[in-house]
C-alpha positions as CSV (number, residue, x, y, z in Angstrom):
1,X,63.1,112.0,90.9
2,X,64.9,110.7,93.8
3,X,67.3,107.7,94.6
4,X,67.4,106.5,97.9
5,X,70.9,104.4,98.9
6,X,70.9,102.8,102.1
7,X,74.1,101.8,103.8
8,X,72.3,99.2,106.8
9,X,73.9,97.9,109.2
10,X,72.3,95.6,111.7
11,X,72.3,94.0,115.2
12,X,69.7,91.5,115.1
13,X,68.6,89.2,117.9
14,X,66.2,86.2,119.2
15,X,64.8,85.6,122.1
16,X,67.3,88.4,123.2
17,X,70.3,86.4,122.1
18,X,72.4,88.1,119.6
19,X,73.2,86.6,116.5
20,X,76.8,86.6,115.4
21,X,76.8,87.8,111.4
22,X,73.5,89.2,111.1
23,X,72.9,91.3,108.7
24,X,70.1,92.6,106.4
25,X,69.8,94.0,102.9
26,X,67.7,97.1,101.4
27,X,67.6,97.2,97.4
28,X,68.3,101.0,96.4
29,X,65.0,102.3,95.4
30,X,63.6,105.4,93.0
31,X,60.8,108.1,93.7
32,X,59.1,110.8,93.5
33,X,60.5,113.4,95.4
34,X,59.6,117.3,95.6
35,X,61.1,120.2,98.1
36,X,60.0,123.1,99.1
37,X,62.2,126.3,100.4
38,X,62.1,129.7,101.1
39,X,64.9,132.0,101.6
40,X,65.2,134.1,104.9
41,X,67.9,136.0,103.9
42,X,70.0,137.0,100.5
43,X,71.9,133.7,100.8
44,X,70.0,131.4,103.5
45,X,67.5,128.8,102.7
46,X,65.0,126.6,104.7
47,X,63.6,123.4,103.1
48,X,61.7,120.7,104.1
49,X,61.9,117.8,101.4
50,X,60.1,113.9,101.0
51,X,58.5,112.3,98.5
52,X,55.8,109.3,97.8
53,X,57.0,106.9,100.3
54,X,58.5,103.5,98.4
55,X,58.4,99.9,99.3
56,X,61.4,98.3,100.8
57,X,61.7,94.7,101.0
58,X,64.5,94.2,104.0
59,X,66.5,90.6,103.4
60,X,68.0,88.9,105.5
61,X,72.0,88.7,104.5
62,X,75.3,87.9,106.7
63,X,74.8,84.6,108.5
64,X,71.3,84.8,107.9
65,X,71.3,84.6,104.5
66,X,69.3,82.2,102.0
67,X,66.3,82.7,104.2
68,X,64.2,85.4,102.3
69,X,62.8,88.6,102.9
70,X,62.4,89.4,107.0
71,X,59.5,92.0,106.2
72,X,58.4,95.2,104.2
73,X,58.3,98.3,105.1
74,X,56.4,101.4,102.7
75,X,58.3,104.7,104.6
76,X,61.4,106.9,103.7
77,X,62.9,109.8,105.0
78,X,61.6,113.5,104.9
79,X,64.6,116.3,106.0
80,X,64.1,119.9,107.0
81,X,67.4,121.8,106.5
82,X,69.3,125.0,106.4
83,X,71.5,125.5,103.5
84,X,73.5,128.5,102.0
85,X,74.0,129.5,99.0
86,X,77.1,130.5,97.4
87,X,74.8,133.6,94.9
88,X,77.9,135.2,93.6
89,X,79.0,132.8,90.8
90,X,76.1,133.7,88.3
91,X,73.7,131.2,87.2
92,X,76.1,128.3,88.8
93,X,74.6,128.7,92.6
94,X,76.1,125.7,94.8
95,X,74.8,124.7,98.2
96,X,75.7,123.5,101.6
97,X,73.6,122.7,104.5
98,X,72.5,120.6,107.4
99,X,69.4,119.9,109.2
100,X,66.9,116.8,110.5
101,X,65.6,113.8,108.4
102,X,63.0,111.3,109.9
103,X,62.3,108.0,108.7
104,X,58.2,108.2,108.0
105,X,56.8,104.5,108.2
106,X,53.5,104.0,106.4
107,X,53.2,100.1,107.0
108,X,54.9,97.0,107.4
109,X,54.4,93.2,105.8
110,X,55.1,90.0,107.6
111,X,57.6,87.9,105.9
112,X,60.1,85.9,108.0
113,X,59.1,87.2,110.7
114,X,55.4,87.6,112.0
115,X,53.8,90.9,113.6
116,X,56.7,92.8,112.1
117,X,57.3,96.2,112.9
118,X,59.4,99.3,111.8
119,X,59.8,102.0,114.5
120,X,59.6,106.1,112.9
121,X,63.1,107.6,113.9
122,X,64.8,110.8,114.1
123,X,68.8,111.9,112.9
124,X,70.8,114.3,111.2
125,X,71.2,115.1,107.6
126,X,73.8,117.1,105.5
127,X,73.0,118.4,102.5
128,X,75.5,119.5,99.2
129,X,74.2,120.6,96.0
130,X,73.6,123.2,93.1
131,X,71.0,125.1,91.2
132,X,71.5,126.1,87.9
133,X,69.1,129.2,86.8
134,X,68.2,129.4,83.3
135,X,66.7,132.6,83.6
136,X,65.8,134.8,86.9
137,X,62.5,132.3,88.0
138,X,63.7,128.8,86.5
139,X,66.7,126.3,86.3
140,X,67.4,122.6,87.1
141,X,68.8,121.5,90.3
142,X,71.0,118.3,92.0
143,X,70.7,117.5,95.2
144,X,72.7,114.8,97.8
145,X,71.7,114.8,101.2
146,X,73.5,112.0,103.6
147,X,71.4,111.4,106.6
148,X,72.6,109.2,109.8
149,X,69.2,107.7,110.8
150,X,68.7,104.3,112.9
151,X,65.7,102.4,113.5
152,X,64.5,99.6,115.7
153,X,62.2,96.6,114.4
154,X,60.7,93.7,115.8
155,X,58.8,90.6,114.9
156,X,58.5,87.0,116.1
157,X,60.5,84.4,114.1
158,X,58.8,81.2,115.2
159,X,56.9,82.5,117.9
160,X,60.5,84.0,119.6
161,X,60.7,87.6,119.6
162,X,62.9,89.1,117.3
163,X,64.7,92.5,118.0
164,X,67.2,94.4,115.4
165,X,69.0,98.0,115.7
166,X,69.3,98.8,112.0
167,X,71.6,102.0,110.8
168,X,70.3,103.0,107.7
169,X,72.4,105.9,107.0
170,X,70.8,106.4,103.4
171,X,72.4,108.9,100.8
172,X,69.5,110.7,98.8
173,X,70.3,111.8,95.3
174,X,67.7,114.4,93.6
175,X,67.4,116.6,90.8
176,X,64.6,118.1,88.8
177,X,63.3,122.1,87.9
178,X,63.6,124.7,90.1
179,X,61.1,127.5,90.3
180,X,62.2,131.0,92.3
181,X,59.0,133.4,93.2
């Protein structure tokens, strides 16, 4: 399983006018998450990780609050990384690494605003975690990955277009089994 935490921040305008106080709201949302590595050397690692994409319902908040939800959007983020491993501390292996995260959209829903759109993006990600191995194949792992990732969206509020620049900047908690060929 996987929590995703965003951190948005927003610049939201209509009919090109900025609006002063604008902000929107993501609920923190769980999943299903998996990742997939492979090592390329005794204490390198690549991974590409994502899971089944969840429904966020973006709010409006800031001096646009009380008026509902702006849209939804079914996406998250996928990263590919590079991480090493600290091997020499026994079954205990911790992690560091950094890499790429996109945001993946699926779909959007009208809400506030009609014809609403979510554009994919593109950022960084670092990554921090551990493996525990039970034995030499299997052990439990927890995983936080931090990715800076903006996004663009636009709609029409009452036939004006409607333009915002959100920074999600979502942390990514994870943890499950880990299985080692």
């Amino acid at each position: 399983m996987a929590g995703i935490f965003n951190d948005p921040r927003a610049h939201i305008s209509v009919a090109s006018a900025p609006i002063p106080g604008a902000a929107v709201k993501i609920a923190d949302r769980a999943t299903f998450a998996v990742e997939a590595g492979y090592f390329i050397a005794a204490n390198i690692a690549v991974s590409v990780s994502g899971g089944v994409p969840p429904i966020s319902k973006v709010e409006a908040a800031g001096t646009l609050s009380g008026l509902g939800a702006i849209g939804k959007t079914q996406g998250g983020p996928i990263a590919a990384t590079v991480h090493y491993h600290f091997g020499e501390l026994g079954a205990f292996q911790p992690y560091i690494g950094a890499g790429v995260s996109a945001l993946v959209v699926f779909s959007d829903e009208d809400r506030l605003l009609r014809r609403y759109r979510t554009e994919e993006a593109v950022g960084v990600v670092l990554q921090a975690g551990f493996d525990l191995m039970l034995d030499a194949h299997w052990g439990v792992f927890f995983d936080a990955k931090k990715g800076f990732i903006a996004t663009n969206t636009r709609g029409y509020l009452t036939g004006l277009p409607a333009h915002s620049s959100v920074s999600l900047d979502p942390v990514v908690l994870h943890s499950g089994l880990t299985y080692r060929f």
